[in-house]
N, C-alpha and C positions, 0 to 999 in steps of 0.2 A: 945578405950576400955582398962581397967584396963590389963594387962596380967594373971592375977590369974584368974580374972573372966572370960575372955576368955576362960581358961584352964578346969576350971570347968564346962563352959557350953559345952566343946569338950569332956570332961569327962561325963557327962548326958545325951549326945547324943548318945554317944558307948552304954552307959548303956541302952536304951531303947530298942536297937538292941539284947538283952540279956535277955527278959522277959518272960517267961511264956506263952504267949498271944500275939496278933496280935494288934499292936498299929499304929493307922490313921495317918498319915503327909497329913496336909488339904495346898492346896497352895495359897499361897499370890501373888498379880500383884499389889497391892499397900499399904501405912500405913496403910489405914484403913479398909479395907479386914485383913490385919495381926492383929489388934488389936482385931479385932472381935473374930476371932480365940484363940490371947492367954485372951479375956474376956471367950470366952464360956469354956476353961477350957485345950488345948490341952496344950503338954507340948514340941511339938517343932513345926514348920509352914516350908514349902519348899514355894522356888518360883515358879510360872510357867513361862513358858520362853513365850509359847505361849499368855497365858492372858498379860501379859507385853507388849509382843510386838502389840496383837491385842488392848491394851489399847491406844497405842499410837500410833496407824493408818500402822503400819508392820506385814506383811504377817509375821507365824510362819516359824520359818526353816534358823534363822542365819540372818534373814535379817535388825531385827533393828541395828543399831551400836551400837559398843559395849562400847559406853561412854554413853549411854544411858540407856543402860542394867543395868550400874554398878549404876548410881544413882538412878536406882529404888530400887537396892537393898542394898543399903546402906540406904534409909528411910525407906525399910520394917526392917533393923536390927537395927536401931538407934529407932525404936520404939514399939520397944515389948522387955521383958523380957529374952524370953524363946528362946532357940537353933534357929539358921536360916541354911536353907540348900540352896543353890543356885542352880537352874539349868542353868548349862552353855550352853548346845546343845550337840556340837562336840567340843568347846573349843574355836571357834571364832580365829581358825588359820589354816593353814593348812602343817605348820610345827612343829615339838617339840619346839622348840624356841618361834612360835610367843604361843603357847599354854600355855608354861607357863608364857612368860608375861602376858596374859590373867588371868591366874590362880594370880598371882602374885596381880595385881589389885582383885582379888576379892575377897584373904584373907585380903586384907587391908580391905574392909568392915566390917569387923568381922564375915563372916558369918562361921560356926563350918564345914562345908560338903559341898560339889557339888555332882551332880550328871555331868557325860561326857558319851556320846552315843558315837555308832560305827555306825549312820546312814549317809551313805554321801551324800543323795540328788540325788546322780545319778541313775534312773532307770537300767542301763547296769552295773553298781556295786554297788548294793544297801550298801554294809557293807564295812567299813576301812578295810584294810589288819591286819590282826588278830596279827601278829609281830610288826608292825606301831602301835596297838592299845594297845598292851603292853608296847612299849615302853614308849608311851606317860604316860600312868597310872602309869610307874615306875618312871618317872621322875617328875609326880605332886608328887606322894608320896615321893622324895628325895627333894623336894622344900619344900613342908612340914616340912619335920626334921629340914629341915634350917631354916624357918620362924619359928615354934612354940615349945614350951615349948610339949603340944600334938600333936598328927597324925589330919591333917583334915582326916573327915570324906571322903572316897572316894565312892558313889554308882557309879558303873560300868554299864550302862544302853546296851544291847544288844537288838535290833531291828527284829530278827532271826522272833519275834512272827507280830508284830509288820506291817512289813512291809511281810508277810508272804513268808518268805523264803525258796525256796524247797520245799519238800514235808513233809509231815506230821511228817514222819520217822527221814527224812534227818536234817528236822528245830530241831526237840528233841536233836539229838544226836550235831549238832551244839550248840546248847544255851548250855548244857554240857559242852563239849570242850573247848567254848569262857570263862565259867563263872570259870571254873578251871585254865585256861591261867591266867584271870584278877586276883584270887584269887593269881595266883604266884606271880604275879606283884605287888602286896598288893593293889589290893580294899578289902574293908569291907564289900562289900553287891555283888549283881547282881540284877539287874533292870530289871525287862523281862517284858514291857506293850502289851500289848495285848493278855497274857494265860490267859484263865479265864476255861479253862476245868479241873474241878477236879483232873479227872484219871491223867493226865497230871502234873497238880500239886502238886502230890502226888509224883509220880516218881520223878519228878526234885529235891523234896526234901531228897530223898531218895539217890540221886546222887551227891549230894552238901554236904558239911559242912560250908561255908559261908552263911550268913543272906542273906535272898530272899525278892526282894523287889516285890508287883505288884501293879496294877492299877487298881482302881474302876472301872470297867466297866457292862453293862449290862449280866447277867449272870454269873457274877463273883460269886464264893461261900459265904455264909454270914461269918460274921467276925469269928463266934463258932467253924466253919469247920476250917476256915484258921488256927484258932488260935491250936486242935485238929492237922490240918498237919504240924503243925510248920513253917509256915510262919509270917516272923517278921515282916514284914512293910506291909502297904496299903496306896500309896499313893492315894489325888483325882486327881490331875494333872489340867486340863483347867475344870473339870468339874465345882464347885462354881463358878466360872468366866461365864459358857457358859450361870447355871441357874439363876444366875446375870441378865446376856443382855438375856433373854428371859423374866424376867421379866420385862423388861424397855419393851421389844417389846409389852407384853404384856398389860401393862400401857396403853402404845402410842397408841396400837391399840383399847381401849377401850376409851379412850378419843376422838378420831379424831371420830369413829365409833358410837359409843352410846353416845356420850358427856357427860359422868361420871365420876368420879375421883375415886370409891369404891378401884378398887388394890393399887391404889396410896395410901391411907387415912383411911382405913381396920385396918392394923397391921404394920404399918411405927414407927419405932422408935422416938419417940418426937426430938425435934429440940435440946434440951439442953443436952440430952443424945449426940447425937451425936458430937455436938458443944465442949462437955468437952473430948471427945475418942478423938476430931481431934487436941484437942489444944495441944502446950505446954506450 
């Protein structure tokens, strides 16, 4: 990818974290899931780590390889237009070294942002050492200066809500804490998936001056409030991905069961539409 145009799509993607209003990142797990997206109008697309990996038969949580991860996301960025943000997990290392070879491979896809979690998978330490998770975030953002002309994008994703950490009290004043630590480190955002309680959300943005990012979830505020508390980002995460394979389930199970095709054949995108999205 050209370097200027790189620069300006890293420059369009700061900017949208700067808006007025609360603006959607829908995720991609392949080209044509992305293409759909920047057809129906969005103006930049995340990956899901999860639909990626459950697309191609791995449990979410680190477990596809990560030469495999990279070329998903290198055709979801070689085929859309518009900003691509990557989610890496935890970074598909479990040193600063191998993390930013990681990272390293993944700005060469061009994508403008990651997102990196403090979730480690272990029930008995559910979160990275909070010093360990700064360091890592200051040392993607020093690999950054070196690779580009712009800062990638850094969302700083803490799991506090998420994986429900503590108690009620304790998980608030933590997500705080971690999101001003990450903020010194230069992330650009804080990822908090799983808050969807207003009051809650309100605070935390009253206690931040970094862009907040959250997750579509059931009971989440609609986008008017968010945009009103000053919440930047909403990503979807696996959700288009989940209501995807519910629809295939759903298909399959209308076919085998009532021997009909209606959900298939209804409102399916003709053959040639799609046929011209997937070509090059």
């Amino acid at each position: 990818m050209d370097q200027n145009h790189r620069s300006l799509k890293m420059s369009n993607f700061h900017h949208l974290h700067q808006q007025s209003s609360s603006f959607v990142l829908p995720n991609a797990w392949d080209a044509i899931s992305a293409k759909m997206f920047e057809e129906s109008g969005f103006e930049a697309i995340g990956t899901t780590s999860a639909g990626i990996a459950a697309s191609l038969g791995y449990k979410d949580g680190g477990n596809i390889p990560l030469e495999k991860m990279i070329e998903v996301i290198q055709l979801i960025t070689s085929s859309v237009n518009v900003p691509v943000s990557a989610d890496i997990e935890a970074g598909y290392g479990e040193t600063i070294k191998e993390v930013l070879e990681t990272v390293e491979k993944i700005i060469a896809t061009g994508v403008v942002g990651i997102n990196i979690e403090d979730g480690t998978g272990k029930p008995d330490q559910p979160l990275y050492d909070l010093s360990f998770q700064k360091e890592k975030i200051a040392a993607i953002k020093e690999l950054s200066y070196a690779t580009d002309d712009a800062s990638l994008f850094i969302n700083a994703r803490t799991d506090t809500y998420w994986l429900h950490v503590g108690d009620a009290t304790m998980r608030l004043k933590e997500t705080v804490r971690r999101a001003k630590e990450f903020e010194g480190a230069g992330a650009d955002c804080i990822f908090v998936p799983g808050l969807t309680d207003q009051t809650i959300i309100q605070h935390l943005r009253e206690e931040l001056s970094l862009p907040i990012n959250l997750l579509a979830s059931p009971g989440m505020p609609s986008l008017t409030e968010l945009s009103d508390i000053g919440i930047e980002r909403l990503s979807c995460g696996s959700g288009p991905f989940r209501a995807t394979v519910t629809l295939l389930k759903t298909i399959s199970d209308e076919i085998m069961g009532q021997q009909t095709f209606h959900h298939m054949m209804n409102d399916a995108m003709p053959y040639d539409k799609i046929a011209n999205l997937g070509g090059k």
